[in-house]
PyMOL Python script that loads the backbone (N, CA, C, O; Angstrom):
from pymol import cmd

cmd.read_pdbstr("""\
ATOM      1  N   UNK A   1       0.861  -1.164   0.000  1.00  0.00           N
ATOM      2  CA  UNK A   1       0.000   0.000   0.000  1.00  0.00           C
ATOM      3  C   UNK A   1       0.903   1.221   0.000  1.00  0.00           C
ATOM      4  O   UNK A   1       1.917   1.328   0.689  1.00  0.00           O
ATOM      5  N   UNK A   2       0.390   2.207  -0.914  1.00  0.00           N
ATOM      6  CA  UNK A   2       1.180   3.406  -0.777  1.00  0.00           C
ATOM      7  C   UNK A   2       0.323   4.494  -0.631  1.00  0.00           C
ATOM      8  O   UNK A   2      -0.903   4.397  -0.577  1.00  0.00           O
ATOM      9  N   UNK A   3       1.181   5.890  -0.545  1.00  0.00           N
ATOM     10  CA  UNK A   3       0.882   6.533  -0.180  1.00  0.00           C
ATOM     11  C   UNK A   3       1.726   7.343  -0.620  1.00  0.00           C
ATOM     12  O   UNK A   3       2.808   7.239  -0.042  1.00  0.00           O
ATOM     13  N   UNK A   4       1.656   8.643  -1.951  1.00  0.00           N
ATOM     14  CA  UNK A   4       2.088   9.417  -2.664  1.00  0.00           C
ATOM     15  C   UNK A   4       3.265   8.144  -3.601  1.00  0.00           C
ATOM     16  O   UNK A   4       2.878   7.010  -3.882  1.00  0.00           O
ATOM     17  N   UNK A   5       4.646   8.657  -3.937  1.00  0.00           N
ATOM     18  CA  UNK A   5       5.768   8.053  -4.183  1.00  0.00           C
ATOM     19  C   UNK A   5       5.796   6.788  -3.338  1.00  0.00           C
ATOM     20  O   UNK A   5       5.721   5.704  -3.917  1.00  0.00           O
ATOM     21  N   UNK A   6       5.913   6.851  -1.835  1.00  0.00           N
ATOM     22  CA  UNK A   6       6.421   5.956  -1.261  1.00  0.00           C
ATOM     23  C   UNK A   6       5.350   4.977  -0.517  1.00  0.00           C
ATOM     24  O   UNK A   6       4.142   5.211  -0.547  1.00  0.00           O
ATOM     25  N   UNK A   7       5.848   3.997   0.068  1.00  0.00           N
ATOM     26  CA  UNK A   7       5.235   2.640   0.836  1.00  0.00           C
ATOM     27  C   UNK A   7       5.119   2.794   2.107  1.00  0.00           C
ATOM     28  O   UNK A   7       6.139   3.173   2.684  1.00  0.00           O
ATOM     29  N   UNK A   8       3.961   2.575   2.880  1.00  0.00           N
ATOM     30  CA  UNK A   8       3.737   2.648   4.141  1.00  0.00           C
ATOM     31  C   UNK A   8       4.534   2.309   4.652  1.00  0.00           C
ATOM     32  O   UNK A   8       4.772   3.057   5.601  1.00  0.00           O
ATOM     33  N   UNK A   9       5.326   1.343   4.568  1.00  0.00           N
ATOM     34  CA  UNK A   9       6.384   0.136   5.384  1.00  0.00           C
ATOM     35  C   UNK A   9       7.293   0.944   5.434  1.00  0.00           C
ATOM     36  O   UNK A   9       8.004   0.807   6.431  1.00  0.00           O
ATOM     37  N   UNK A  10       7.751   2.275   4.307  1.00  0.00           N
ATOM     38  CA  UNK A  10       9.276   2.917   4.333  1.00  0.00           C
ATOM     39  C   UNK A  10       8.458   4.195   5.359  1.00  0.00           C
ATOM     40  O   UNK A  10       9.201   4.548   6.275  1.00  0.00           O
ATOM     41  N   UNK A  11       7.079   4.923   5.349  1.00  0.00           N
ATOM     42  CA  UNK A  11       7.166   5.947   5.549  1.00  0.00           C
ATOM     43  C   UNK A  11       7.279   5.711   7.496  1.00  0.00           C
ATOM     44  O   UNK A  11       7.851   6.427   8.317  1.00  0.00           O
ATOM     45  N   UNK A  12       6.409   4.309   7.722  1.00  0.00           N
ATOM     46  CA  UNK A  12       6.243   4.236   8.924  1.00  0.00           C
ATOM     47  C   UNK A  12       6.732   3.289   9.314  1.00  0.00           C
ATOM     48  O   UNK A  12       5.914   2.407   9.576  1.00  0.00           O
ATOM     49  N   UNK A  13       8.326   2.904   9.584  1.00  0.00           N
ATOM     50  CA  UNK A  13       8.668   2.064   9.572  1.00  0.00           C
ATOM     51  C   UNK A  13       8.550   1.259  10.637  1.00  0.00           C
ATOM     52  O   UNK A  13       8.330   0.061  10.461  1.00  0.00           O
ATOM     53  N   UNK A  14       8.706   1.903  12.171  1.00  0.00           N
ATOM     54  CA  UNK A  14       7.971   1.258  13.494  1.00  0.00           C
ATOM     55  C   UNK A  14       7.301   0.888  13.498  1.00  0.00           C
ATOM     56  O   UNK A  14       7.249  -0.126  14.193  1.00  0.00           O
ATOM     57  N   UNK A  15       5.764   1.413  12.536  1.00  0.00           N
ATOM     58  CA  UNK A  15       5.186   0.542  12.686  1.00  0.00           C
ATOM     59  C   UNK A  15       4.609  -0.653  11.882  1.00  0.00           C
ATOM     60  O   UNK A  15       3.742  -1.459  12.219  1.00  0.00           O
ATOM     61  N   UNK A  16       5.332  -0.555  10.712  1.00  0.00           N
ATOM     62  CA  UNK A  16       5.337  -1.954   9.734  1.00  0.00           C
ATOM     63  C   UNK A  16       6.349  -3.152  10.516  1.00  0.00           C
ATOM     64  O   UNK A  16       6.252  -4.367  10.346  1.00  0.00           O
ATOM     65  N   UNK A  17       7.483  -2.340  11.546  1.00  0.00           N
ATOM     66  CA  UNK A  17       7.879  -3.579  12.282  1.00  0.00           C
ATOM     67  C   UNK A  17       7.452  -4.207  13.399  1.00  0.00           C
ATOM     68  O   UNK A  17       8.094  -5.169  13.818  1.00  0.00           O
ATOM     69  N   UNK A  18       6.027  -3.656  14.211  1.00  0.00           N
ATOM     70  CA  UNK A  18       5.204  -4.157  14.945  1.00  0.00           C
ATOM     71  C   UNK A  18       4.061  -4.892  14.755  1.00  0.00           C
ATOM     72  O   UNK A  18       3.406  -5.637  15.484  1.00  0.00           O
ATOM     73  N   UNK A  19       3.917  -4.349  13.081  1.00  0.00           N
ATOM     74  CA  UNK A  19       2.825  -5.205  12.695  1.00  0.00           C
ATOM     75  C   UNK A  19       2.856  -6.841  12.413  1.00  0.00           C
ATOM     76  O   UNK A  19       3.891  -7.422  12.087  1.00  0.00           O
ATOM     77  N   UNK A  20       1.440  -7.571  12.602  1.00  0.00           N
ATOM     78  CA  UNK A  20       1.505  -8.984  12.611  1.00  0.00           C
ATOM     79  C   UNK A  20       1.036  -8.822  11.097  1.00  0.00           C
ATOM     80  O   UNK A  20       0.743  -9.930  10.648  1.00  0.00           O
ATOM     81  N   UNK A  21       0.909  -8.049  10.389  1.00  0.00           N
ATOM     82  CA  UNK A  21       0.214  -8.254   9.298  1.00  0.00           C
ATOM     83  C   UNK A  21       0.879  -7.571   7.755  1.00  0.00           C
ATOM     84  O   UNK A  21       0.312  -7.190   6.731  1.00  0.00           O
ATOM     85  N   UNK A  22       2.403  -7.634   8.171  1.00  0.00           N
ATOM     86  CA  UNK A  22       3.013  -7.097   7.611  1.00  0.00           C
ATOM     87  C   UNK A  22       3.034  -7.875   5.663  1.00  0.00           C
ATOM     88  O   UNK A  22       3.637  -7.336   4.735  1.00  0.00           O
ATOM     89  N   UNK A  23       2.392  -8.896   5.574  1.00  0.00           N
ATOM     90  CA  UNK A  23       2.401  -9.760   4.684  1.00  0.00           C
ATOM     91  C   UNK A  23       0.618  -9.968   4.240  1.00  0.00           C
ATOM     92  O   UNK A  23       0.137 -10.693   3.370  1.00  0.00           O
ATOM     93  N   UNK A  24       0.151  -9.335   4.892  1.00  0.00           N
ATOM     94  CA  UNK A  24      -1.591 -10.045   4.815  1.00  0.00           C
ATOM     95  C   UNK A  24      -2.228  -8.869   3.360  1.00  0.00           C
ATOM     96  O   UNK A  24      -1.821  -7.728   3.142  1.00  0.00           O
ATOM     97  N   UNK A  25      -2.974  -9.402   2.815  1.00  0.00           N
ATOM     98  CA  UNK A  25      -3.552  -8.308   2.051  1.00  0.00           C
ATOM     99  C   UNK A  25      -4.705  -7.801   2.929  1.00  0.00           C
ATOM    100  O   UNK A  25      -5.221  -8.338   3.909  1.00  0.00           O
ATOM    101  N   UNK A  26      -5.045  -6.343   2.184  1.00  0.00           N
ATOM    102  CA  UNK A  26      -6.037  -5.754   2.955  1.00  0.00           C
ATOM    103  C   UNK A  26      -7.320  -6.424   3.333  1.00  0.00           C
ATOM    104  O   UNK A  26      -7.649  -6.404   4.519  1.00  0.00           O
ATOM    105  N   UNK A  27      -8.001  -6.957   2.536  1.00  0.00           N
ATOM    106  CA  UNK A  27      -9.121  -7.694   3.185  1.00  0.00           C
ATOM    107  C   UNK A  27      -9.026  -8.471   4.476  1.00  0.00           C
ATOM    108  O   UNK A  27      -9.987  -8.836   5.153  1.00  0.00           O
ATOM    109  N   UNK A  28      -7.387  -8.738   4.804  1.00  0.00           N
ATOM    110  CA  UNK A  28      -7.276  -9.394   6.057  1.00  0.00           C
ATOM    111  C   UNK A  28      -6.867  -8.430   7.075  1.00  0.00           C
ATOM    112  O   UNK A  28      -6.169  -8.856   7.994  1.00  0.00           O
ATOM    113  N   UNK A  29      -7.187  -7.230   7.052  1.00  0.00           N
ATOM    114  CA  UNK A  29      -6.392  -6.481   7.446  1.00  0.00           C
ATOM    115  C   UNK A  29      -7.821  -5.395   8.533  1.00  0.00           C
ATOM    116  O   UNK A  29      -7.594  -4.630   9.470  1.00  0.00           O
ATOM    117  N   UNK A  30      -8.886  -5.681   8.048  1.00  0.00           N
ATOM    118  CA  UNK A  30     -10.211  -5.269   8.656  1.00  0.00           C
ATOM    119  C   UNK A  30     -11.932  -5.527   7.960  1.00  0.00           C
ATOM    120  O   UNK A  30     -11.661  -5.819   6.795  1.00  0.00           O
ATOM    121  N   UNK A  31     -13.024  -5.554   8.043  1.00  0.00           N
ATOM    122  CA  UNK A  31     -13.465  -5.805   7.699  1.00  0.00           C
ATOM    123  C   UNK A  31     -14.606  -4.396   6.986  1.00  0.00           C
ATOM    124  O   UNK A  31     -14.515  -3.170   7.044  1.00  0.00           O
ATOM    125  N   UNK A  32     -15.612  -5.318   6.359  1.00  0.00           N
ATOM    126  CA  UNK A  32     -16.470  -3.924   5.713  1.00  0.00           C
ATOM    127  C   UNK A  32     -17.795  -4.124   7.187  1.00  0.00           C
ATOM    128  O   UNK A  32     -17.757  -4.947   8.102  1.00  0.00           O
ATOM    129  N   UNK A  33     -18.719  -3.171   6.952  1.00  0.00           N
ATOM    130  CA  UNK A  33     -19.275  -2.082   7.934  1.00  0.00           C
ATOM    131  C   UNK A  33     -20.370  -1.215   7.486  1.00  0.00           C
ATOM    132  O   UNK A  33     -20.338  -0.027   7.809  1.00  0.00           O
ATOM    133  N   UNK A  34     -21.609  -1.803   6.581  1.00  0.00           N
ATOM    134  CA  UNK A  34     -21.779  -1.838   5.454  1.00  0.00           C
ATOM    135  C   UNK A  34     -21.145  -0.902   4.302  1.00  0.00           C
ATOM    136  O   UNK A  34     -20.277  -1.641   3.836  1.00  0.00           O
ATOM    137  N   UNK A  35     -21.110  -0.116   3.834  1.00  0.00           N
ATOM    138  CA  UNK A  35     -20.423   0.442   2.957  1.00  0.00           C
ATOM    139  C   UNK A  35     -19.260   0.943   3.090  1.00  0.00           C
ATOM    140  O   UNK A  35     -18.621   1.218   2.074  1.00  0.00           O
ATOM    141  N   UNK A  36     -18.689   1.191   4.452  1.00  0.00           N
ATOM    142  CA  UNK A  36     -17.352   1.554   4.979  1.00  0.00           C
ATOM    143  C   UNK A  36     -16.725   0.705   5.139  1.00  0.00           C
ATOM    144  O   UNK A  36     -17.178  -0.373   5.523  1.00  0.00           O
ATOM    145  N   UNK A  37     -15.359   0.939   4.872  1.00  0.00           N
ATOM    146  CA  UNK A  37     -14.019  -0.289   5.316  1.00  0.00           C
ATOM    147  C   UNK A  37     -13.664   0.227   7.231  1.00  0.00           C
ATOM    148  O   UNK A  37     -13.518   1.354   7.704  1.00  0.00           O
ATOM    149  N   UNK A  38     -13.634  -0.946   7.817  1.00  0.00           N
ATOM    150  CA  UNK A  38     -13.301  -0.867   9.124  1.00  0.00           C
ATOM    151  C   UNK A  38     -11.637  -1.296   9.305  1.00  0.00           C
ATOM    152  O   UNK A  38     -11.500  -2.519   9.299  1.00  0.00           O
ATOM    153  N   UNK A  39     -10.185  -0.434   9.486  1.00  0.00           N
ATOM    154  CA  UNK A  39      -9.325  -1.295   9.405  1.00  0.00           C
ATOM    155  C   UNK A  39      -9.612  -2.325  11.139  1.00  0.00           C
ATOM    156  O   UNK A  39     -10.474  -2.335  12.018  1.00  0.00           O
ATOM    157  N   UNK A  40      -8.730  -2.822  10.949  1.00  0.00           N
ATOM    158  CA  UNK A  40      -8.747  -3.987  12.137  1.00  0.00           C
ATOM    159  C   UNK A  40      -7.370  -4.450  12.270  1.00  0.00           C
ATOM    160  O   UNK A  40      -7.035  -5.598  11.979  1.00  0.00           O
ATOM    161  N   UNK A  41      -6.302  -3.258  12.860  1.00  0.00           N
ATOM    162  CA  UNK A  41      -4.834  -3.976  12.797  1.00  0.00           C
ATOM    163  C   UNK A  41      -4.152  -4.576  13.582  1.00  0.00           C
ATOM    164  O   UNK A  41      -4.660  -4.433  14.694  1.00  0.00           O
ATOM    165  N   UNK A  42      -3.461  -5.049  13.620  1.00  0.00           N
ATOM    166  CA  UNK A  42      -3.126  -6.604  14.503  1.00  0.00           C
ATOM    167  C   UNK A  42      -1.057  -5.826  15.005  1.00  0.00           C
ATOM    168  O   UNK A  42      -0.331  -5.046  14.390  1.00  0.00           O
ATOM    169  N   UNK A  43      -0.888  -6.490  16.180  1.00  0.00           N
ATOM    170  CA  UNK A  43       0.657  -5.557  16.450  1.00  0.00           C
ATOM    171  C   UNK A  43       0.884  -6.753  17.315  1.00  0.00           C
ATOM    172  O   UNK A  43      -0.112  -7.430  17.568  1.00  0.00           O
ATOM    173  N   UNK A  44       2.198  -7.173  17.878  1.00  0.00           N
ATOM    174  CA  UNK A  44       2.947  -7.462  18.074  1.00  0.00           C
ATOM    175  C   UNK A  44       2.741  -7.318  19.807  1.00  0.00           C
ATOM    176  O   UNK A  44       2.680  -8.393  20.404  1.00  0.00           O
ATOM    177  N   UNK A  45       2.683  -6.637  20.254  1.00  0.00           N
ATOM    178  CA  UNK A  45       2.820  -6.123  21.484  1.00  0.00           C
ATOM    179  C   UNK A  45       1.890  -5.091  21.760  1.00  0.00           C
ATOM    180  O   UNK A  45       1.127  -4.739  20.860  1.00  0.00           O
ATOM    181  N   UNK A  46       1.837  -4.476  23.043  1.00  0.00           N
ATOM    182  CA  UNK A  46       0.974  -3.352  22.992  1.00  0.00           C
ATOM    183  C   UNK A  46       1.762  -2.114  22.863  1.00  0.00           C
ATOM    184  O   UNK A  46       2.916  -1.927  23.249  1.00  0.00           O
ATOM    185  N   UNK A  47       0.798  -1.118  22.132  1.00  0.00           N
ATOM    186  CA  UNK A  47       1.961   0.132  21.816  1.00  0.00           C
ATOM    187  C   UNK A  47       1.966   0.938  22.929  1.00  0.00           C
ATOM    188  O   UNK A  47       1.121   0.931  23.824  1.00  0.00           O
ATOM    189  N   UNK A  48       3.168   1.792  22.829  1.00  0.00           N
ATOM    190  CA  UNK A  48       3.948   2.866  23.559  1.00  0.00           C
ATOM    191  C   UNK A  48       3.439   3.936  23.089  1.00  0.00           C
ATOM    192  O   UNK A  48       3.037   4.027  21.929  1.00  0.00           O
ATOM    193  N   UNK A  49       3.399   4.897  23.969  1.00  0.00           N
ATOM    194  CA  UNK A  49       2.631   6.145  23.900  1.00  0.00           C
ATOM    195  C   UNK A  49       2.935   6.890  22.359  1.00  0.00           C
ATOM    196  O   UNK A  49       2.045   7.377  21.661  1.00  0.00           O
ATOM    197  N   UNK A  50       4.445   6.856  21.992  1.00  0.00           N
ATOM    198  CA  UNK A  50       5.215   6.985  20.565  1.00  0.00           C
ATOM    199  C   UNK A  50       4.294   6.347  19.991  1.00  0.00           C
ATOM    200  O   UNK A  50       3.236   6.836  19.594  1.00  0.00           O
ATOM    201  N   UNK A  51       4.637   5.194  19.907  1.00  0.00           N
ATOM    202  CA  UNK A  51       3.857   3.993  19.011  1.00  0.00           C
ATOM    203  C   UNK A  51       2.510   4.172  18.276  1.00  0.00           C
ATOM    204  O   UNK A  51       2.187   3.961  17.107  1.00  0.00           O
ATOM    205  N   UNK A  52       1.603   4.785  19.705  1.00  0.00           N
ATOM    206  CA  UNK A  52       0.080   5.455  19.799  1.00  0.00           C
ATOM    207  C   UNK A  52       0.208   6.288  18.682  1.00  0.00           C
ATOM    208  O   UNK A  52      -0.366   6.229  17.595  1.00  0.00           O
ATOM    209  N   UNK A  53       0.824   6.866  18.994  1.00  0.00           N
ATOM    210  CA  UNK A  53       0.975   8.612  17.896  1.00  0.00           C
ATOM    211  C   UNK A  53       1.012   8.054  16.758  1.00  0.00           C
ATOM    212  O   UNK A  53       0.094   8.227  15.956  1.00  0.00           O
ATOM    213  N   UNK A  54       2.151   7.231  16.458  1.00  0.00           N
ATOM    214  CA  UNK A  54       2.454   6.790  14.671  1.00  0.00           C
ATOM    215  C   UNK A  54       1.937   5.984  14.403  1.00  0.00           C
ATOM    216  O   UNK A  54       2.610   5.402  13.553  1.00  0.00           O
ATOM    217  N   UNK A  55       0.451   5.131  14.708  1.00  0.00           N
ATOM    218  CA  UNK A  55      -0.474   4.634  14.564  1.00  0.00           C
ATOM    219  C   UNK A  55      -1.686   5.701  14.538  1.00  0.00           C
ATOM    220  O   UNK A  55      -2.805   5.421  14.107  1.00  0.00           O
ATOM    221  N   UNK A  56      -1.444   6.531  14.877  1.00  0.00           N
ATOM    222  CA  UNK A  56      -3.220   7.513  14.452  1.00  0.00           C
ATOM    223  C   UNK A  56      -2.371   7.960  12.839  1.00  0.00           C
ATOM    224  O   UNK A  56      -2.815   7.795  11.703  1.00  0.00           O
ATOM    225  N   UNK A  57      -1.064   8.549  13.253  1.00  0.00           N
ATOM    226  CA  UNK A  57      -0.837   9.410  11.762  1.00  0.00           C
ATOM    227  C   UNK A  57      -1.215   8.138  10.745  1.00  0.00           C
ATOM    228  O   UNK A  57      -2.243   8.345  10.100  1.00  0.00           O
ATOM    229  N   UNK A  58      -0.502   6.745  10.469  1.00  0.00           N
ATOM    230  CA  UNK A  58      -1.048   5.845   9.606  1.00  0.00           C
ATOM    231  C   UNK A  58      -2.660   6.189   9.807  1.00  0.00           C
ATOM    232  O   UNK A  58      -3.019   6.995   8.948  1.00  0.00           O
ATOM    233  N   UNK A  59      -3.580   5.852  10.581  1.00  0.00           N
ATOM    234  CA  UNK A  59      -5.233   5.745  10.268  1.00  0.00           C
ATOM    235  C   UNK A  59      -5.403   7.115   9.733  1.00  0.00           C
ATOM    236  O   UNK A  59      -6.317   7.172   8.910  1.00  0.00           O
ATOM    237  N   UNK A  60      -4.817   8.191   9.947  1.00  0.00           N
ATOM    238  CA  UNK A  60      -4.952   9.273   9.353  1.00  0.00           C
ATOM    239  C   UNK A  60      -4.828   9.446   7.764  1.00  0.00           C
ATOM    240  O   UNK A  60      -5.625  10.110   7.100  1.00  0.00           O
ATOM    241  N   UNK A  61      -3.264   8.475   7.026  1.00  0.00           N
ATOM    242  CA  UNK A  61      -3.164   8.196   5.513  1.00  0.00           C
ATOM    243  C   UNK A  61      -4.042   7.534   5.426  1.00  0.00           C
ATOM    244  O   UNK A  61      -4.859   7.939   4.599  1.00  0.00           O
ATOM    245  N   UNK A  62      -4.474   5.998   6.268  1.00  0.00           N
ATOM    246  CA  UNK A  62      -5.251   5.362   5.408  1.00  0.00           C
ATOM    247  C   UNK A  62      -6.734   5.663   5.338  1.00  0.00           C
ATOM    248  O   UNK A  62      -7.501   5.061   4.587  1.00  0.00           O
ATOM    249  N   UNK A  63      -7.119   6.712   6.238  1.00  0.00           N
ATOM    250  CA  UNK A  63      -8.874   7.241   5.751  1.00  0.00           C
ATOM    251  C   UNK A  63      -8.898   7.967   4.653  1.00  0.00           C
ATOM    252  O   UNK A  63      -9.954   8.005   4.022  1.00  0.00           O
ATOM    253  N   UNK A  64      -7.787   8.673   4.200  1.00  0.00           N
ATOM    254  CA  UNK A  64      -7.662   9.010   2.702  1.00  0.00           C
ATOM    255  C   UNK A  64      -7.573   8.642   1.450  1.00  0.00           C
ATOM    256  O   UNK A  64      -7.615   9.328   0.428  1.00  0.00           O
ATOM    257  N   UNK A  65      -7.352   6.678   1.703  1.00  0.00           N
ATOM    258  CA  UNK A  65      -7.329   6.012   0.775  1.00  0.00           C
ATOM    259  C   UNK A  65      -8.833   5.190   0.376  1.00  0.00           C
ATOM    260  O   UNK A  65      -9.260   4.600   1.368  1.00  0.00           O
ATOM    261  N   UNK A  66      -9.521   5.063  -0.581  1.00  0.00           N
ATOM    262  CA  UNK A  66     -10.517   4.710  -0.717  1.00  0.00           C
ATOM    263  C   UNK A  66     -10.956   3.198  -1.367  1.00  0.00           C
ATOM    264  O   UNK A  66     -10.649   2.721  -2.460  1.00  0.00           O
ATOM    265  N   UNK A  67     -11.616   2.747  -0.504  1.00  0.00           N
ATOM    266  CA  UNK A  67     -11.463   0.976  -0.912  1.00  0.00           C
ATOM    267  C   UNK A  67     -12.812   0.731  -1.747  1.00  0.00           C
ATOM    268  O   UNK A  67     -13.732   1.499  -1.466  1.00  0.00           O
ATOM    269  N   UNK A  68     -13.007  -0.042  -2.540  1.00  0.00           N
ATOM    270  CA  UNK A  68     -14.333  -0.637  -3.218  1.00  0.00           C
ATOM    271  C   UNK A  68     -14.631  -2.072  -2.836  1.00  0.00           C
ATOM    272  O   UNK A  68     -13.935  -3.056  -3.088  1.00  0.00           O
ATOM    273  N   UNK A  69     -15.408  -2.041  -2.396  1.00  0.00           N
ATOM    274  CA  UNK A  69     -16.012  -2.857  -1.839  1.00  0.00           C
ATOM    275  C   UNK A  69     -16.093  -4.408  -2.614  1.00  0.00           C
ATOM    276  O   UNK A  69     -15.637  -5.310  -1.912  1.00  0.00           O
ATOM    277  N   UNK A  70     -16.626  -4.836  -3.996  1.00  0.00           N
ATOM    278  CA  UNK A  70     -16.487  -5.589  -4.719  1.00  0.00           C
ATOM    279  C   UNK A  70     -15.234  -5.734  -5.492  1.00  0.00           C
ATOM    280  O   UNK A  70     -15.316  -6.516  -6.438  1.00  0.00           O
ATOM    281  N   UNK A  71     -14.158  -5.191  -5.314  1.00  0.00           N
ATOM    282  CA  UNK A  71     -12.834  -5.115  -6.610  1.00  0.00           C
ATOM    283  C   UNK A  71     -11.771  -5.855  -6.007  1.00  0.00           C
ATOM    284  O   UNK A  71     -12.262  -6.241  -4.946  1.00  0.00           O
ATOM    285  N   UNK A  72     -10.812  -6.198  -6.062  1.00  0.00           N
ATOM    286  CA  UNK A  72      -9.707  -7.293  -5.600  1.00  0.00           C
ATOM    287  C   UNK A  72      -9.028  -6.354  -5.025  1.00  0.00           C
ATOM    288  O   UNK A  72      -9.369  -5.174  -5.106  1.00  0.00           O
ATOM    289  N   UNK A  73      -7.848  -6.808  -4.288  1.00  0.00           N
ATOM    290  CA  UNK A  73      -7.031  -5.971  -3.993  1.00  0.00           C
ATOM    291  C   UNK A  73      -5.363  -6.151  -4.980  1.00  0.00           C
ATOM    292  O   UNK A  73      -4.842  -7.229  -5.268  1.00  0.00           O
ATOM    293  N   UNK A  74      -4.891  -4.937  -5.285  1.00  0.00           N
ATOM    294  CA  UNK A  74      -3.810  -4.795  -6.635  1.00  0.00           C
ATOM    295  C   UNK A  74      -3.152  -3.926  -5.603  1.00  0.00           C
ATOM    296  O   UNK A  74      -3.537  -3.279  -4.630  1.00  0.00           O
ATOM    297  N   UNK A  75      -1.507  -4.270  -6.458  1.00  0.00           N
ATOM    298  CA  UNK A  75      -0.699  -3.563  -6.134  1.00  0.00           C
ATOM    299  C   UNK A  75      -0.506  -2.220  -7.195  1.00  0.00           C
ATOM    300  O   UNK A  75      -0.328  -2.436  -8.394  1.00  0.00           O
ATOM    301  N   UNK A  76      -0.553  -0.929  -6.698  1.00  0.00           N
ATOM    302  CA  UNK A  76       0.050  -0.204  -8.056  1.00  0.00           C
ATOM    303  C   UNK A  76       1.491   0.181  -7.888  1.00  0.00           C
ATOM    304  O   UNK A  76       2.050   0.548  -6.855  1.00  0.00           O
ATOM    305  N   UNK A  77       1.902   0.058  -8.876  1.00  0.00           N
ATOM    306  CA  UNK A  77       3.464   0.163  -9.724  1.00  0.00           C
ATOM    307  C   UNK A  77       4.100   1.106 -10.208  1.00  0.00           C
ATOM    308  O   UNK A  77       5.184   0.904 -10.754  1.00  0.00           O
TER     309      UNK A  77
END
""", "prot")
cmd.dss("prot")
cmd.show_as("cartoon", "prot")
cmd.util.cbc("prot")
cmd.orient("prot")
């Protein structure tokens, strides 16, 4: 998943290394809600007050990204 040029994993890197779901595609990643995507993310441990913070800024990129409900999930290139 990205976000402008770069990859979540490079922008946030703490927390792509806490995540359990560093490999899962999005559908495993939260569920739908009827027409809204709910994420549902999975970590390693419980986070640190830091941790807290650079987990809202991620939910913050990813409410800007918009999911369809019926379409697969793709990588873009």
């Amino acid at each position: 998943m990205g976000c402008g040029e770069n990859n979540l994993a490079t922008i946030l890197t703490r927390d792509f290394d806490l995540s359990l779901q560093q490999k899962d595609n999005i559908n495993r990643m939260g569920f739908w809600s009827g027409d809204t995507w709910a994420w549902e993310l999975e970590w390693r441990r419980s986070l640190f007050v830091l941790e807290e913070e650079l987990k809202e800024e991620l939910m913050t990129m990813l409410s800007h990204i918009s999911l369809r409900r019926l379409e697969d999930d793709s990588w873009l290139g």
